[in-house]
Structure formats: C-alpha cells, structure tokens
C-alpha positions as CSV (number, residue, x, y, z in Angstrom):
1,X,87.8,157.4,86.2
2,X,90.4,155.4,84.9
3,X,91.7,152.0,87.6
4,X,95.4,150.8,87.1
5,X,95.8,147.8,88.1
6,X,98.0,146.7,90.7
7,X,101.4,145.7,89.7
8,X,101.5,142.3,89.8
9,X,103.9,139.8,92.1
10,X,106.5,137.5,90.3
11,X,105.1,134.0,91.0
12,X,107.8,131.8,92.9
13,X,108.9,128.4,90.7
14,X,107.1,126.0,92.3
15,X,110.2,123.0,93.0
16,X,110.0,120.0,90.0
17,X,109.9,116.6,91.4
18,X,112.6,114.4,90.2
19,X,114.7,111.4,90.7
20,X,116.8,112.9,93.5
21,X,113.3,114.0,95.5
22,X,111.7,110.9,96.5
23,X,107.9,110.9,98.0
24,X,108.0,107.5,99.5
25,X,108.8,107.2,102.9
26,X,110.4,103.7,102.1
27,X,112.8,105.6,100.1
28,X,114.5,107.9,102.7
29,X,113.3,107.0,106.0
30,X,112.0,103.6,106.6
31,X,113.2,100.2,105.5
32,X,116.3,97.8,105.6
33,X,118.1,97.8,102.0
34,X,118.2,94.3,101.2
35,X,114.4,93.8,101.0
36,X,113.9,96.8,99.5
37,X,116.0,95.8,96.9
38,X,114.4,93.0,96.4
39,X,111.0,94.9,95.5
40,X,112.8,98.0,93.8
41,X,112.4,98.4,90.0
42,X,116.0,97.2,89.7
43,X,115.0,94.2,91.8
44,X,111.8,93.3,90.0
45,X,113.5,94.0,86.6
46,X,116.5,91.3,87.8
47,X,114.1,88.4,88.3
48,X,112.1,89.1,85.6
49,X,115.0,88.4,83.2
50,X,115.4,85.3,85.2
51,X,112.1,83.7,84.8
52,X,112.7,84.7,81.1
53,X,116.1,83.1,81.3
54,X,115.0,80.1,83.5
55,X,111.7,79.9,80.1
56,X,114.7,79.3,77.6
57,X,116.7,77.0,79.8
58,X,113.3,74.6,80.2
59,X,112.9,75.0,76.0
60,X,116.2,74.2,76.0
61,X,116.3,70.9,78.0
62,X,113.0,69.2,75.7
63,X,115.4,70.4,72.8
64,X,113.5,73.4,71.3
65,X,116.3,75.8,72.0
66,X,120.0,74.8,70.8
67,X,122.3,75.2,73.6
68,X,124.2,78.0,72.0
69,X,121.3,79.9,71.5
70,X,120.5,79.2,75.4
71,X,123.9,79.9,76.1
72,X,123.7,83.6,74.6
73,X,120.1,84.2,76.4
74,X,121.7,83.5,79.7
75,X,124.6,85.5,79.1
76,X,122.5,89.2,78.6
77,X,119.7,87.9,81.1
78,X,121.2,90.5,83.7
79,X,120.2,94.1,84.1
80,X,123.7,94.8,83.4
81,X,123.0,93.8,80.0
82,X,119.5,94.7,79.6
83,X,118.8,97.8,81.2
84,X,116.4,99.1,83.2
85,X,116.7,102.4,81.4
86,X,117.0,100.4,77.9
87,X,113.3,98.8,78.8
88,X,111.7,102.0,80.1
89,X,112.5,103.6,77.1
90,X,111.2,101.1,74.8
91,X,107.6,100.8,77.1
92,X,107.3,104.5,76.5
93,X,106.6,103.9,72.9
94,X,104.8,100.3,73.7
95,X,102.9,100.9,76.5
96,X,103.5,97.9,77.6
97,X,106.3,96.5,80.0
98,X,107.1,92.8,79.5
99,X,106.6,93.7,75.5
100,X,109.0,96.3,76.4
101,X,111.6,93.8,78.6
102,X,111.4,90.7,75.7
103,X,112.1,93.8,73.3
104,X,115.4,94.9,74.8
105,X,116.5,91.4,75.6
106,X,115.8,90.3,72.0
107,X,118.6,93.7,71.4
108,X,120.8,92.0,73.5
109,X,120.9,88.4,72.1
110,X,121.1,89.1,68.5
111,X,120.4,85.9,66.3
112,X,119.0,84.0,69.4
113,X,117.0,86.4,70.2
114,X,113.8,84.7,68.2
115,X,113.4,82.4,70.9
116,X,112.3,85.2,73.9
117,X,109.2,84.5,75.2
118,X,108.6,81.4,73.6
119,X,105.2,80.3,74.6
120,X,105.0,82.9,77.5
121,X,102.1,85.2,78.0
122,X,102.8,88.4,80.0
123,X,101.5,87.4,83.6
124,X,103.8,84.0,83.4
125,X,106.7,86.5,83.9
126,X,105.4,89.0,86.1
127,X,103.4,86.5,88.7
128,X,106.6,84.1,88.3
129,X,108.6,86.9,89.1
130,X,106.6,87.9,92.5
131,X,106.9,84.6,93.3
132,X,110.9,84.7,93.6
133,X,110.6,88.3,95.3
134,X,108.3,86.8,98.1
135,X,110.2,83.6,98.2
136,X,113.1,85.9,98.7
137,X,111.4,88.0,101.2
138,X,110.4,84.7,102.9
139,X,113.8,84.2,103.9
140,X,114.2,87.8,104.9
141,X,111.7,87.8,107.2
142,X,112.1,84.3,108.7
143,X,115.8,85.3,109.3
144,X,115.0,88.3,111.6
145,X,112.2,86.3,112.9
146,X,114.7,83.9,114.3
147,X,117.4,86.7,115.5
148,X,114.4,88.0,117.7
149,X,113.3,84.4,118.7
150,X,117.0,84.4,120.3
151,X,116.9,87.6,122.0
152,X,113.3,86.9,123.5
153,X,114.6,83.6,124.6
154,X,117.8,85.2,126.2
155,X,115.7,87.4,127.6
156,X,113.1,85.4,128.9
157,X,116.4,83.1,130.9
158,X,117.5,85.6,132.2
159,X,114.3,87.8,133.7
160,X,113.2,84.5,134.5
161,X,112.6,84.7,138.4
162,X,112.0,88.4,138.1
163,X,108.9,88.9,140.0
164,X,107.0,92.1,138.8
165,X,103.2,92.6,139.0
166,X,100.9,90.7,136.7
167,X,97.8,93.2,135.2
168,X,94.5,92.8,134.3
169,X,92.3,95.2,132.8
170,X,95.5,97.8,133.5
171,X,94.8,97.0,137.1
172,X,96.9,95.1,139.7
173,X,96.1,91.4,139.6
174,X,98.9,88.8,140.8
175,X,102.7,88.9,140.9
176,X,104.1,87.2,137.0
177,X,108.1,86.7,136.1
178,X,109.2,89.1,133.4
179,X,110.6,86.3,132.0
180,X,107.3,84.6,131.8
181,X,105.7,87.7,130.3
182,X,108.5,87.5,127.3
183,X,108.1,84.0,127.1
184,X,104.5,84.0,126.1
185,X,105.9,86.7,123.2
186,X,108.4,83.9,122.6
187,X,106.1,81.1,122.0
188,X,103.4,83.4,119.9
189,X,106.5,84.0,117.7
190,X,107.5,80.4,117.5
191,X,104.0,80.1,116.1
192,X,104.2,82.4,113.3
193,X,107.6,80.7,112.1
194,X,105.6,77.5,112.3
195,X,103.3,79.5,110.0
196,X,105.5,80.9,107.8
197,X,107.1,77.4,107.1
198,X,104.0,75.8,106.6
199,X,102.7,78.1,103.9
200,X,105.9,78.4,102.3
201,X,105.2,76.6,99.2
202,X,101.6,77.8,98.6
203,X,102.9,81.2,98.4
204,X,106.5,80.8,97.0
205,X,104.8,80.1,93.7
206,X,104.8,80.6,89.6
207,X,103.0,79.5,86.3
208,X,103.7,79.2,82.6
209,X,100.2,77.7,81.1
210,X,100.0,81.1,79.1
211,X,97.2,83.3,78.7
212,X,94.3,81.6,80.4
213,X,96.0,78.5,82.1
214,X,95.3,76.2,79.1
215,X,99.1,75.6,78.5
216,X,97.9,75.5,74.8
217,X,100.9,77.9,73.8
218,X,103.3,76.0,75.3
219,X,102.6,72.7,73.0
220,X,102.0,69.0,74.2
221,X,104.6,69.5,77.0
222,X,103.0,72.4,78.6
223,X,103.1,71.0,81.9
224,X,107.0,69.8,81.6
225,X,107.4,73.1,81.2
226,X,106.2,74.6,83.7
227,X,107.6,71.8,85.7
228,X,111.0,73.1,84.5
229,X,110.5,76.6,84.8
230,X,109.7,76.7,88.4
231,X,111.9,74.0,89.7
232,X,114.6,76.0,88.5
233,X,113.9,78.7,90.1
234,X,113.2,76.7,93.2
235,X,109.4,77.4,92.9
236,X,106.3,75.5,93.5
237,X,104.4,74.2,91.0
238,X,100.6,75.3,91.2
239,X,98.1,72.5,89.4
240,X,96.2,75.1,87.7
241,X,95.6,78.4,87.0
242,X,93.9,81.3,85.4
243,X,96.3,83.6,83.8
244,X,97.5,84.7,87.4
245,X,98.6,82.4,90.3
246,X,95.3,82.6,92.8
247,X,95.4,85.4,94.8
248,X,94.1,83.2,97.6
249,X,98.1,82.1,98.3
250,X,99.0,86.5,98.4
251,X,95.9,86.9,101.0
252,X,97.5,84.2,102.8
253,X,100.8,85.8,102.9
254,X,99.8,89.4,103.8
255,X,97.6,88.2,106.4
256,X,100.8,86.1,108.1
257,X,102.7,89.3,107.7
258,X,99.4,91.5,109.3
259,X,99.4,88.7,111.9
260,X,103.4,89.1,113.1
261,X,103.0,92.9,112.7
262,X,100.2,92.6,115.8
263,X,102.2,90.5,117.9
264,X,105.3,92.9,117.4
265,X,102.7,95.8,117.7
266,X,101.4,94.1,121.1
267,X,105.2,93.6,122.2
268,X,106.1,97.2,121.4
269,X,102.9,98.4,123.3
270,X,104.1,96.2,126.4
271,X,107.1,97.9,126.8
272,X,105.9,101.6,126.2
273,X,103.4,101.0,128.9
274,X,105.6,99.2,131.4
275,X,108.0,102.8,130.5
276,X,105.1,105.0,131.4
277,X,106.5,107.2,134.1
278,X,104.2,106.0,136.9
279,X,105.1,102.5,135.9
280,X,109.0,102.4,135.1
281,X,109.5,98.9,134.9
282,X,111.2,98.2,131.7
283,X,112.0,100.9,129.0
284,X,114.0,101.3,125.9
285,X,117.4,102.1,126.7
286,X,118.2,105.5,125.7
287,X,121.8,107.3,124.6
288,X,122.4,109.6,127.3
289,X,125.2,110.9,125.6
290,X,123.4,112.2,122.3
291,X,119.9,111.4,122.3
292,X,117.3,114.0,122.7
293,X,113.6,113.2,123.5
294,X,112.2,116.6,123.1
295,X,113.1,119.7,121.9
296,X,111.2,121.6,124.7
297,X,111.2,119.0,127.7
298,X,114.9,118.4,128.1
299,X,113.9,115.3,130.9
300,X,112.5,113.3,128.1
301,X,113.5,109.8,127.4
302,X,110.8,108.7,124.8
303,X,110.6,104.9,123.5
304,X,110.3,106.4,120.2
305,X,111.7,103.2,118.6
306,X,108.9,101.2,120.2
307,X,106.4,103.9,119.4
308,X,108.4,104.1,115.3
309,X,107.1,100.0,115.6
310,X,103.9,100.8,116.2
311,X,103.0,103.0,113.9
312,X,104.4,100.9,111.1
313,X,102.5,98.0,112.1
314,X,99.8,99.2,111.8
315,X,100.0,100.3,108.2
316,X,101.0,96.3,107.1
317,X,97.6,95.7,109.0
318,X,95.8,97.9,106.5
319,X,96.8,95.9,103.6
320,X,94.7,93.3,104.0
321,X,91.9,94.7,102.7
322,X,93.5,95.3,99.1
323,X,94.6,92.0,99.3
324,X,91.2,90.0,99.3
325,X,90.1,92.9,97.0
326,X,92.7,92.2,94.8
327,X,91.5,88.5,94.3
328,X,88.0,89.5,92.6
329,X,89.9,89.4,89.5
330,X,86.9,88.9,86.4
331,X,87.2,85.9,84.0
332,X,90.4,84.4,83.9
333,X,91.9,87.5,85.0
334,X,92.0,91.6,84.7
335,X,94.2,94.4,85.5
336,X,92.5,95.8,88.7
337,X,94.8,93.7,90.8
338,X,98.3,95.0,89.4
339,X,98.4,98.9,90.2
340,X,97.2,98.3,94.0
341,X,99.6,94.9,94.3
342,X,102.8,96.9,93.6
343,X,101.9,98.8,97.3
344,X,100.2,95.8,99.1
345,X,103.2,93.0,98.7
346,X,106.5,95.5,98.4
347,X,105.2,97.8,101.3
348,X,103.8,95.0,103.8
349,X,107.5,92.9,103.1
350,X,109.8,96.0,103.5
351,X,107.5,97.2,106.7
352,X,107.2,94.2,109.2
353,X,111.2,93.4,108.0
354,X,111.6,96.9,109.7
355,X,109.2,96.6,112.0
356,X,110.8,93.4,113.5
357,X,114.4,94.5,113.2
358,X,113.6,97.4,115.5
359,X,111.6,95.3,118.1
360,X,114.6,93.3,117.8
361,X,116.6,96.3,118.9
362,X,114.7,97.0,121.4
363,X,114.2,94.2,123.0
364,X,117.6,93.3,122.8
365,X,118.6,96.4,124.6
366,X,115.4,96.7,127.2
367,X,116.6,98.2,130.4
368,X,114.7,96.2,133.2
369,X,114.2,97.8,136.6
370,X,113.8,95.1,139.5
371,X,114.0,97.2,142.4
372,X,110.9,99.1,140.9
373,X,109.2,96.2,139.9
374,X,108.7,95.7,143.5
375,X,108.3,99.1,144.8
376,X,105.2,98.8,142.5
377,X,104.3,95.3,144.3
378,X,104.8,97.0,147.6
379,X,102.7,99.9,146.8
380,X,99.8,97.6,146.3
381,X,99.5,97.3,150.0
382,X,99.1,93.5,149.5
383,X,96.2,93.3,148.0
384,X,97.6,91.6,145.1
385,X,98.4,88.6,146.9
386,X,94.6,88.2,148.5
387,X,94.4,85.5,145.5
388,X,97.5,83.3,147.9
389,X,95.3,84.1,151.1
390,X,92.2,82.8,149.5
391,X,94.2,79.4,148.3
392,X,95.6,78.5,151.2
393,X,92.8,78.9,153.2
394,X,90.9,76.8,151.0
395,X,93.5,73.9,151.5
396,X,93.2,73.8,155.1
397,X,88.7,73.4,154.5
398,X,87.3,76.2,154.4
399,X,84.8,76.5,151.3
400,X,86.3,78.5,148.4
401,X,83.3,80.9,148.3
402,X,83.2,81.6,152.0
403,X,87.1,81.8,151.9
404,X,86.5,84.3,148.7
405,X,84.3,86.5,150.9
406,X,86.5,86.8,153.5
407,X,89.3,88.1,151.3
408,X,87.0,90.3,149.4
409,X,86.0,91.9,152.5
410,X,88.8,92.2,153.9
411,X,90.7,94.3,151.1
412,X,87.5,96.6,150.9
413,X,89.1,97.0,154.3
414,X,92.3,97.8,153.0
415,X,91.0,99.8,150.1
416,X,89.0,102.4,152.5
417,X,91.4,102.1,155.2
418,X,94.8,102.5,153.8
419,X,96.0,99.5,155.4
420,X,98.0,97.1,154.7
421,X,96.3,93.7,153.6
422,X,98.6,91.9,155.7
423,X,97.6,93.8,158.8
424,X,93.9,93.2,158.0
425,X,94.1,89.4,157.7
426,X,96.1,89.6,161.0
427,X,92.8,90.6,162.7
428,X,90.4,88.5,161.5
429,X,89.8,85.1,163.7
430,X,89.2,82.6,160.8
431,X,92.6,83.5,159.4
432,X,94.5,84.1,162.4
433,X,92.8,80.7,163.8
434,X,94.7,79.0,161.1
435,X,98.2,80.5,160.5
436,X,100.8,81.4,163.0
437,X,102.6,84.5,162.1
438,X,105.8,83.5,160.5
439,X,103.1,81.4,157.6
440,X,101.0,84.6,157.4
441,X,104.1,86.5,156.6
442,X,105.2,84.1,153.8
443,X,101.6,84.4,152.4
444,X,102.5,87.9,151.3
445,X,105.7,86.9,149.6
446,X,105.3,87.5,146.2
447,X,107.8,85.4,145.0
448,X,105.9,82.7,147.1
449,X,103.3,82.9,144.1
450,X,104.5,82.8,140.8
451,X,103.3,79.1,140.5
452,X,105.3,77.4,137.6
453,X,106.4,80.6,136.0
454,X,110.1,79.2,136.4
455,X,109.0,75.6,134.8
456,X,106.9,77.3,131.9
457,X,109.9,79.8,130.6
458,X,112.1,76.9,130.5
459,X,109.9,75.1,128.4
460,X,109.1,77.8,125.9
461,X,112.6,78.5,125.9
462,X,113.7,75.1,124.9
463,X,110.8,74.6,122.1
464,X,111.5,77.7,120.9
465,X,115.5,77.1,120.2
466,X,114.4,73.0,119.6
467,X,112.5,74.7,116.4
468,X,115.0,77.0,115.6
C-alpha cells in the first residue's frame, strides 16, 4: 500500500520587524517627548559630539589645538553634520561605537580632524555624556516636580477646612481636612526637591583621566583638563575615578527617582481608593462627553489615569536592583554595567517624568465631593468622634483610662445596638453629669475636631512655595 501525503498548507509570512514597528512601550504609548529625546539615540549621539567638542575646546585653551582647527571641530560637532546613520554604518565594520563616532567626525573635519579624541579613552565620552543627559533630566524632572508642588498647594488652600473622615487600617478613625491630607503629599514632595537639589552635583557628573583614571594620557595637565571639560559643559568635577564615574552617584539617582515614584504611587492610590464606589469622596474627573470606562459596563467611570500611574511606578521601583548590580564593576571597570544601564537610567527618567505629569493631571483636575464626605461621617453613627468625648471628659478630671473605658463601652453599645453614639453617651450618668445638652451636641461636631489641621496646611503651604 502506497500513502500520499497530505497536500501541504502555504505557510503565512510571518510580519518583519522594522523601524516603523517599534516594541518599546516608551516608543508609542508612554512618555513625554522632551525627555525622551534626551535619552533617544539621536539624543545620546548629540552630547556625545559635545563632550568630544567641549575635549578640543579644553586642548584648545592650554594651546594644544590652534583655534582654527577648534573652530572647524565645533562647527561638524552636530548630528547634522555627523550622522547618526554615518556612525552606525562605520560601527558595523568596527564593532565599536565611540571608535565609530571619532571616525565619522574625523570625515567631517578634514585636516583638523587629527586632533579627535586627543587623550580620551572611550568611557570619558560615554560616562561624560550620561552625565549631561541626567543633568538634563534633572531639570526635567525638577520642573514638573514644581508644577505639581503648585497644584498640591492650590489644592491643599482650598480643601483646607474640608472635613472628611480620617482612616486607619482602612477603618473609620477621626474626622481630617482634605486639605491636610494633600498637604502631607505636599511636604513629602517638598522633601524630594530638597533631595534632588542636594545630590545634584554628585550625580550631574563627568571624567577625562583616560583609561584607568590615571590622567596619564592626558599629559602633565590631566586634571586642567578635566577641569575644562566638565566646567564647560556645566558638570561636576569628580576627584577620582576608575575608568567610569562611581556608580554609587547613579544608585543615588535611581533610588531618588524609585523614592518620588512611591510617593506619587501612594498619592495615585489615595485617590483610587477615596473613588471606590462605596467611598466616593474624591475621583478623577472624567469626560462625560467622550470617555468610555468599559466596553461592557456602560456606568463605568474608571480612574484609569491614576491606575496608568501606578502601574508605571512601579516599574521605576524595579530598577534599583540593576542599579547596585551595575556598580560591581571588576578592576577598574568592565562592560557588564553598559547593556543593562541603557534600560535602568533612560527608562526610570522618561517613566516618573510621565508618571508625575499625570498625577499632576489628576490632581489638578480631582473632583472633590463634600456633601459625601459627610454622609460618610454621618454614617459612622458617631463613633468616630468617641476620641472628642474621651478628651473632654478627661479635662474636666476624670482619669484618661476610666474616661477610655467609658467610651469603649459605650460604642460597643452603639456597634450591637445600631444607635447612635450620641444617644448612648446621653444615657450614661458620668457623661450626662458633666455636659448639658447643647455641649454634648457640639462634642459630635466634626468640624469641632480637626485640631490644627487649618494651622498645619498653611504652614506646608507657605514652606512649600517659600522653597519653590
């Protein structure tokens, strides 16, 4: 017997990857554009012919370099000139990138183009080069750190006698402002621009001492060099080095940028719980007009912005790990650091710009709902003002732990009754011995016990716009 076999199926192309089908999410769904610029290949490419640039200038002022030779260095230093596609083509047959970048600028600058990379070893580019895309991103970040400083602070005046119930452990506690609530935001965000500023210059760094910090390529005025270099580019100067700036000053900076990320995480959480549709206190305002929550639930009004923050926080959080990881570098340096630092620094600085820039948005826009804020107060039957009972009970002599026992009994009372706190304490003798009606009654004002909430926004207010 004789099989035939089966004719066979054509097998579909499977779809090439190119240029015009990106993988990243950065590249088509999350991000602002100018820091992403700053760490696109374009971007990277740009300062790197500046801190090669900036290396001729600093030859050029202890007079190894003529200033015409300087003068035709400076004018091709620009990807305009040197190409990104120029110096991709030539590290295809190199194998090596800044061999590649020196090549094509050295194209470019004809007869002064012996004086590229004078003294340089590869890493006094790159490293140099991060250090003007995070001192770039720097200023990124501590701008939008500002603009939502000044919406918290608005904020925070305005809710600032908005009485709303304070929670612990997700239960009822004690009545809290909204305003104070977004002032305690405010003041943890003050912090991390005090941060920010005061690491500034350990992070926004360089070096030029060549290939293992000696500075012996660069002659007898290594140091002036260096000194040049990086002042120029408006750069710290480091006191010494391996071959790489100290990966202790990138830990630093990806851990202030972890440590923002959780406070705008935590801010973000705030207001998707306070939306929670048994809670409907404050929410993200939503277009009623266009903007659909679900394609099956047509009720929907997710805080999908708040929940977008979240989720993106929580992957600048994860690159703190490859961060110290990238610091056990052997010797005076190896290559294990370079692959995993392209991700770690460009994704962390274009997430928590986009992840503050939409808590920014959201916060700018909240919708705050007073009227439910106290319906939720009220529904508490009054047991969240016990803790006011208790006090003032207290200030007229009776012993805080006999006072405390009264109050704990008596909202058991009002826990397994159903009643109202206020009715409870109207029937028990040691209160009702004490305080006439009418001061029983302003016992159970909330507003009558928000302590200095008032006092403490206007004081994180005015620190926070004093810094800013």
């Amino acid at each position: 017997m004789v099989f035939k076999a089966a004719p066979s199926k054509p097998t579909p192309l499977a779809p090439q990857l190119s240029d015009s089908m990106p993988v990243s999410p950065l590249d088509y769904r999350y991000g602002r554009e100018p820091i992403k610029m700053v760490w696109s290949q374009l971007g990277r490419h740009a300062r790197q012919l500046e801190v090669e640039r900036a290396l001729i200038w600093a030859h050029n002022q202890l007079g190894r370099v003529s200033d015409d030779d300087y003068a035709a260095i400076a004018a091709i230093a620009n990807p305009e000139s040197v190409t990104v596609e120029r110096v991709d083509e030539i590290e295809s047959e190199t194998k090596h990138d800044i061999m590649a970048l020196t090549k094509a600028m050295a194209e470019a600058a004809g007869d002064a183009g012996w004086c590229i990379h004078l003294g340089a070893t590869s890493n006094d580019i790159v490293d140099t080069a991060v250090g003007l895309q995070i001192k770039d991103s720097v200023d990124i970040h501590r701008d939008i750190l500002t603009t939502l400083m000044v919406t918290l602070a608005d904020l925070a005046e305005r809710e600032r006698n908005t009485v709303m119930l304070g929670r612990t452990h997700g239960q009822a506690a004690v009545p809290i402002t909204f305003g104070l609530k977004i002032a305690v935001f405010l003041d943890e965000f003050r912090r991390h621009l005090v941060r920010l500023d005061e690491i500034r210059n350990r992070v926004c760094v360089g070096k030029f001492l060549g290939a293992v910090g000696t500075g012996a390529a660069q002659g007898k005025d290594a140091r002036e060099l260096q000194r040049l270099i990086l002042t120029n580019l408006e750069l710290s100067v480091p006191l010494v080095t391996t071959q790489v700036v100290g990966r202790d000053r990138y830990i630093e900076w990806v851990s202030w940028m972890a440590n923002v990320a959780t406070s705008a995480e935590k801010l973000m959480q705030e207001i998707r719980n306070l939306q929670r549709s048994e809670i409907a206190e404050v929410g993200e305002w939503f277009d009623d007009e266009k903007q659909v929550g679900s394609s099956t639930m047509a009720h929907k009004r997710n805080p999908i912005t708040a929940e977008n923050a979240c989720g993106l926080a929580r992957i600048v959080r994860s690159f703190i790990i490859p961060s110290y990881e990238n610091a056990l570098l052997w010797h005076e340096r190896d290559l294990a650091n370079s692959s995993a630092e392209r991700f770690t620094l460009s994704h962390s600085a274009i997430l928590l710009d986009d992840v503050l820039a939409k808590c920014d948005r959201v916060m700018g826009k909240c919708v705050v709902d007073s009227d439910n804020m106290r319906e939720n107060i009220d529904r508490q039957n009054g047991l969240v003002m016990a803790e006011k009972v208790m006090i003032e009970l207290v200030d007229v002599g009776i012993p805080r732990d006999e006072a405390h026992e009264i109050l704990r009994g008596a909202s058991m009372t009002c826990i397994s009754d159903g009643n109202h706190l206020r009715d409870v304490c109207g029937k028990i003798n040691a209160i009702t011995s004490r305080f006439d009606d009418n001061q029983l009654d302003a016992m159970f004002d909330p507003a009558n016990h928000i302590g200095l909430s008032a006092e403490l926004v206007d004081e994180a207010v005015a620190t926070a716009r004093k810094y800013l």
